[in-house]
N, C-alpha and C positions, 0 to 999 in steps of 0.2 A: 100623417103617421110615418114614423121612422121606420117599423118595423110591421111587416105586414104580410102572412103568408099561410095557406092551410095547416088546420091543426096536427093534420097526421105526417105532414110532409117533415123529414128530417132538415132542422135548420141550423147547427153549428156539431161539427164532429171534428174532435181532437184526437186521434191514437183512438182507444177505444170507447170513450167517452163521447155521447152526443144527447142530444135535445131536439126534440120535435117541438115547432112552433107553438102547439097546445100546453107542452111540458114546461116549454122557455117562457110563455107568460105565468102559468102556474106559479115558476120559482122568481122568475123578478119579480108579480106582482107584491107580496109581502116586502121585500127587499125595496121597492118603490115605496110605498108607503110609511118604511120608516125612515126613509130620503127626505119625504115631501116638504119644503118650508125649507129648507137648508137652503146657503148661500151659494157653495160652492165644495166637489166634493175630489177627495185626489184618492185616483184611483192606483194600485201597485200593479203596473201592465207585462205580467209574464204573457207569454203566447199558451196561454190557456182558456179552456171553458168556463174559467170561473171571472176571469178579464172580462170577456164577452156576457156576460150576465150582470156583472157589474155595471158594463156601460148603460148594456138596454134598461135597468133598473131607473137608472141615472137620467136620464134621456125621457125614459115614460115618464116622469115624476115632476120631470121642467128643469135638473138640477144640471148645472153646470158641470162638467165633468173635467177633469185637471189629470189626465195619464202621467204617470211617474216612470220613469227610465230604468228601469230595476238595473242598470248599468251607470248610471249616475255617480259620478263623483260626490264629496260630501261639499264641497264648497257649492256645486251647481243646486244638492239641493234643497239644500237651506237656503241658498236665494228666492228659489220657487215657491219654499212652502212661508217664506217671510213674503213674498210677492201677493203669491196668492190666496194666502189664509184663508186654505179650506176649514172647513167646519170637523171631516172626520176623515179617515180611511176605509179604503175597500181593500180589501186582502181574502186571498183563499187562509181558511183558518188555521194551518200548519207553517204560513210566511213568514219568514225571518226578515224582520224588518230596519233598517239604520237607523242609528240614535236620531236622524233630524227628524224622521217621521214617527217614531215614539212618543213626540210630546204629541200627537195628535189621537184625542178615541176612536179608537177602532172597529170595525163592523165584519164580522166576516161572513164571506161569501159563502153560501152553504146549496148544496144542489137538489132541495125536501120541494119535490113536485105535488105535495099536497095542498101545497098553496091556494088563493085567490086569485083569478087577476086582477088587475089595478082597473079601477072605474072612473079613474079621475078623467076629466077635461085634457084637451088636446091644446098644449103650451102656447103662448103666444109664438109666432115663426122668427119676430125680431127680437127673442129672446137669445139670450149664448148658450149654445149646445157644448161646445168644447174650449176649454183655454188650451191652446198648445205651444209648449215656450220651442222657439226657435233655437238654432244653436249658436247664436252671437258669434260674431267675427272679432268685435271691434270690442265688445264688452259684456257685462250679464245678458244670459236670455232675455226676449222676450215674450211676455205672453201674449199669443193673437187671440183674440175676440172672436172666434166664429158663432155666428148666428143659425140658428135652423134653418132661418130661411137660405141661406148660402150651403148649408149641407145637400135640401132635399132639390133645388134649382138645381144645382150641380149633377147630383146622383141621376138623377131624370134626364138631363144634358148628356151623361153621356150611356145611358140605356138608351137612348135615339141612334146616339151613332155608331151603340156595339151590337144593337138588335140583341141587348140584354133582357131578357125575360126570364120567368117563375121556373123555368124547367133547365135553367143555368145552373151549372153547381162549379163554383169558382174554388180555383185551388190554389194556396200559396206559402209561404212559410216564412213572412213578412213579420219584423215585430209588430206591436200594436201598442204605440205609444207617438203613434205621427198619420200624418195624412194618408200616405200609402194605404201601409198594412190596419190603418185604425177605421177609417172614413169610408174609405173605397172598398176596403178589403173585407171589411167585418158589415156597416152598416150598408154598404152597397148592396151586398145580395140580400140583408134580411127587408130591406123595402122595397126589394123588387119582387122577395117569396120565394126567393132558390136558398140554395143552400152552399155552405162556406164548408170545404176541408181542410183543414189548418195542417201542414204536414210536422209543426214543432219545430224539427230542425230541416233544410233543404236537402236536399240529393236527386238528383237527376233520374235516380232507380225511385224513390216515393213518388217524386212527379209523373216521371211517363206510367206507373202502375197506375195513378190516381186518373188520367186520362185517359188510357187505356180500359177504363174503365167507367165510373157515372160521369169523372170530372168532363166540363167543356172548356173549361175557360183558365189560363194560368196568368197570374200577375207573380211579376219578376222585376229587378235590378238588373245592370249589366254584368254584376260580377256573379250571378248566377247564370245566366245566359251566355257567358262565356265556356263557363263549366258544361252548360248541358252543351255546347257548341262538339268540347270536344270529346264528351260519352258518345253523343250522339253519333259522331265522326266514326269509332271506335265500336260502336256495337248496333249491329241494326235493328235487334229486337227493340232498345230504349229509343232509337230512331222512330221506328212506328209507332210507338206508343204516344211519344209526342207530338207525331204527325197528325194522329186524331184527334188532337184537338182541333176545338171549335176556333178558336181565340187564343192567341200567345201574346201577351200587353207589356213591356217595358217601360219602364223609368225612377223618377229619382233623378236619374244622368241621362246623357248621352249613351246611346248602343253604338260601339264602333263598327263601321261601315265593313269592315272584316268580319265580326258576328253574325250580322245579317246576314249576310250570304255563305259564309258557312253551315249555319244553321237549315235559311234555304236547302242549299244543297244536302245536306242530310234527313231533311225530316219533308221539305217540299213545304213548308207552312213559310210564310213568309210574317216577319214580328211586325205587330203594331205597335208606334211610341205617341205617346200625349207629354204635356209640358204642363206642369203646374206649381205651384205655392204654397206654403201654409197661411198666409193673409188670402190666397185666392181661389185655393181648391185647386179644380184643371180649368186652363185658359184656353188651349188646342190639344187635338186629337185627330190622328189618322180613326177614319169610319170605316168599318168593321168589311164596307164593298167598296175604298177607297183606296189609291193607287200607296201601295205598301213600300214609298223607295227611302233609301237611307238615308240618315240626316236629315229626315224633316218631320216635324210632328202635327203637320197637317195644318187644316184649318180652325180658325178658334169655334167653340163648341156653342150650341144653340144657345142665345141668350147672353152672349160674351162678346163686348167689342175691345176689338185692341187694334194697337195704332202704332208706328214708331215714329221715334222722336230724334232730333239734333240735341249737339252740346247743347243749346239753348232751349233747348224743347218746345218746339218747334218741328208741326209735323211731317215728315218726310213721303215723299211720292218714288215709284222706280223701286228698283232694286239695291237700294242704298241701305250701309249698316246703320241700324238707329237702335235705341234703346225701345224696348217693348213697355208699353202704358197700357193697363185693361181697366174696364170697367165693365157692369152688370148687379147682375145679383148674386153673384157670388164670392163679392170680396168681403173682408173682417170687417168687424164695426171698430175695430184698433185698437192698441196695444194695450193691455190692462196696466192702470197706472202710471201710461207716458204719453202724455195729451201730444207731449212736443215730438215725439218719435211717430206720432197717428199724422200731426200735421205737415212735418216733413217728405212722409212717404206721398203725401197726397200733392196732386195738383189739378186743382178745380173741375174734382171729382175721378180724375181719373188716378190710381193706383203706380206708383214709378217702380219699378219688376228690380232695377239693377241687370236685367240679362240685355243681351247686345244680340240679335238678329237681323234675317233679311229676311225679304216677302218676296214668291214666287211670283210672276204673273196670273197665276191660277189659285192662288191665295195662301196656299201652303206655306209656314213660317219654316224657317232653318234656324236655330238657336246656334251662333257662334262662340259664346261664350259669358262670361259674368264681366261686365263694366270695370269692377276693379282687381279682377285676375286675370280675365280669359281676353281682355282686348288690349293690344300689341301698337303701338305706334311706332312704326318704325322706318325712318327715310322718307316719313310723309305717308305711309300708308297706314290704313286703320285695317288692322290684322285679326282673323278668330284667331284664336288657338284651335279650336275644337278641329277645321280643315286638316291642320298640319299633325293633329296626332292619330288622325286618321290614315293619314298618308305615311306617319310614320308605322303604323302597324301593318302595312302591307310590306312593310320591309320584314323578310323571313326571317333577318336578325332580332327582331323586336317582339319582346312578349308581351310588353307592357309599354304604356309612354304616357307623356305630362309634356306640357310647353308652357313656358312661360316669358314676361317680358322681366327684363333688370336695366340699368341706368344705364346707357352708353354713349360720351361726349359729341359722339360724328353722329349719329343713329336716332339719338332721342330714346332708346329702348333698342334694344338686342333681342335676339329670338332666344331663348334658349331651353335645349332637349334633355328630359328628363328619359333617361333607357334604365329599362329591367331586360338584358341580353336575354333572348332564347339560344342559350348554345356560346357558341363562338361571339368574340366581342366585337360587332362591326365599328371601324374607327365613324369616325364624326364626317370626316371629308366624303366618306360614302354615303353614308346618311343627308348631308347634306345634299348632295349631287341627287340621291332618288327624288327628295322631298325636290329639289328645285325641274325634274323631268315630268312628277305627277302635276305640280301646282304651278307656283312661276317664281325668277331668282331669287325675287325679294322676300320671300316668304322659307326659305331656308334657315335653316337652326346655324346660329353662330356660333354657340358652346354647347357642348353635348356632356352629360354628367351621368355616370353610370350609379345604378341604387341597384340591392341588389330585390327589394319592392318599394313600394309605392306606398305613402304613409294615406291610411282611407278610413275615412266614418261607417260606423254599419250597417249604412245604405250603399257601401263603396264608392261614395262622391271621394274623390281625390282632394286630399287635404292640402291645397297650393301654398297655404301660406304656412304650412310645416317644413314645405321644399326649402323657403330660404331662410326661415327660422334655422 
């Protein structure tokens, strides 16, 4: 079962809208059954009660579920809805919906707790729970394949290592229309039987009130956790409030190694970050009594092996950067409609990530960067980025930073510094000089380019290949 928790206990609360687990089957079970037998269903995913009803509808029923980006461009998504010709829509019934999803009939969401609950049979696990299109780099989305059975392995994977149980009340303000804020954020606490606070839109004042309060558990990005880095700095009552929390969870991206310990230092809670996919869920995770240090997302999660790899792949021993490969149960079953994009990612069973890490002695992974952004060859050396913008943010000139490599004749690739100045503009030779005293010469920014932010998707992953577009 996906969803699974006492009937009185409050299970999804939006602003002032919620649902008790008794109430939330009540209103999906009818809503499931006129799902049942459909192929595939695209849901319109605002950060609402009625998204969340949707899905569990979706989910109980066996149906594929297909989240829409209600921020979607039209060309992205008419790809999707030609991709994945769903059968209908889900929408709360006042949605204003885009001409691509208009040729499809419509069901709306409605919240009549007088319902049934659904009596149906419990789905096959190697069925597809979720299509989720990726955000293409290179070309259209694609859609990943997830299976139930790589939902509930996962979900379970990492209630082992967050010592997540029923009396968790997780709080976030995560869209839900991706891994994060959809899988983790929504179906995580209702199969564990706690309960989900959605704060709608973030602020540092809704979170620490919500911790300060039932919430235990907060899942975040870095560009929120930056934010609360500096409330928290700035006011100590939002300091405490999100001191008590149980759990502070990170990712999406990298948490700059300046976050952490600001935050630390303000609130005494030190963040926990995991590393994950939409082909694979989460791979690794810092656990919940495991050593909380920056820059690493721990070890891979019960049930997940992972490995890294050489250019030739070819697997690697030591502390050497290789390419990260996972397998288990919890990767896609591949891309809907691109046999040749499932077989390429694969190699003789094990999944090829694209990220560039190393492995501690003690197992801990350190994620460096992505294979064709974030790793740097430069004078012979295979370079993260991820190191160098770390190191550039302990520079008190820098508010922001991005690194990247460009073509250089002697070098092979050039380092070079993307700055959002805090303040005064530090020149580059400075820059360069700190980065070459925290790290080592070769690892210095050659061209330093000032922005005045940073172009970001929102999850706030840093858009690299807009830097040199």
């Amino acid at each position: 079962m996906l969803v699974a928790g006492k009937s009185d206990r409050v299970a999804l609360r939006f602003g002032a809208e919620s649902l008790t687990y008794g109430e939330l089957a009540s209103v999906a079970g009818p809503l499931a059954a006129t799902l049942a037998g459909r192929t595939r269903v695209a849901v319109w995913a605002t950060p609402s009660l009625r998204t969340c009803v949707a899905i569990v509808a979706a989910l109980t029923a066996g149906v594929p579920v297909v989240p829409i980006n209600p921020k979607a461009g039209s060309r992205e998504l008419a790809h999707i809805i030609a991709d994945s010709v769903p059968d209908l829509v889900l929408a709360a019934p006042d949605a204003e919906l885009p001409p691509e999803l208009d040729v499809l009939p419509r069901v709306p969401v409605e919240l009549d707790t007088s319902g049934t609950p659904w009596q149906g049979e419990e789905p096959d696990p190697e069925s597809p729970a979720f299509v989720i299109y990726t955000s293409g780099t290179t070309g259209p989305p694609k859609g990943v394949l997830l299976p139930r059975r790589a939902v509930t392995s996962n979900l379970d994977a990492l209630a082992e290592i967050w010592d997540w149980t029923d009396v968790d009340v997780l709080v976030h303000a995560l869209p839900l229309f991706h891994v994060h804020g959809l899988i983790l954020g929504v179906v995580g606490p209702l199969r564990r039987g706690g309960s989900l606070h959605h704060l709608g839109r973030f602020s540092t004042e809704a979170a620490a009130k919500e911790l300060a309060g039932a919430g235990t558990m907060l899942f975040g990005v870095p560009t929120m956790y930056h934010r609360l880095a500096a409330d928290c700095e700035a006011d100590a009552a939002l300091a405490a409030g999100v001191g008590a929390a149980r759990l502070l969870v990170s990712g999406s991206a990298a948490l700059p190694a300046t976050d952490h310990e600001r935050i630390t230092a303000a609130t005494g809670q030190r963040v926990v970050e995991r590393y994950g996919m939409t082909e694979t869920l989460m791979n690794c995770g810092v656990r919940a009594t495991g050593d909380r240090r920056p820059g690493a997302v721990g070890p891979p999660v019960p049930g997940v092996e992972l490995r890294l790899v050489d250019d030739a792949g070819e697997p690697l021993s030591g502390e050497s950067v290789g390419e990260i490969e996972v397998r288990g149960p919890n990767l896609f079953l591949g891309y809907l409609n691109r046999p040749d994009a499932t077989e390429a990612a694969m190699r003789d069973g094990w999944f090829k990530t694209g990220d560039m890490a190393v492995r501690d002695p003690d197992g801990y992974v350190r994620i460096v960067g992505r294979r064709a952004t974030d790793l740097i060859k430069s004078g012979g050396y295979k370079i993260g980025a991820g190191e160098i913008e770390n190191a550039l943010l302990e520079h008190p000139g820098v508010a922001e930073a991005a690194v990247t490599g460009e073509p250089d004749d002697d070098l092979g690739e050039r380092i070079v510094a993307w700055i959002v100045p805090a303040g005064a503009e530090p020149t580059a030779d400075e820059l360069a000089d700190h980065v070459s005293e925290l790290l080592s010469p070769h690892k210095r920014p050659r061209v330093v380019r000032y922005l005045e932010a940073l172009p970001r998707n929102e999850m706030g992953k840093v858009l690299k290949r807009a830097l040199h577009d």
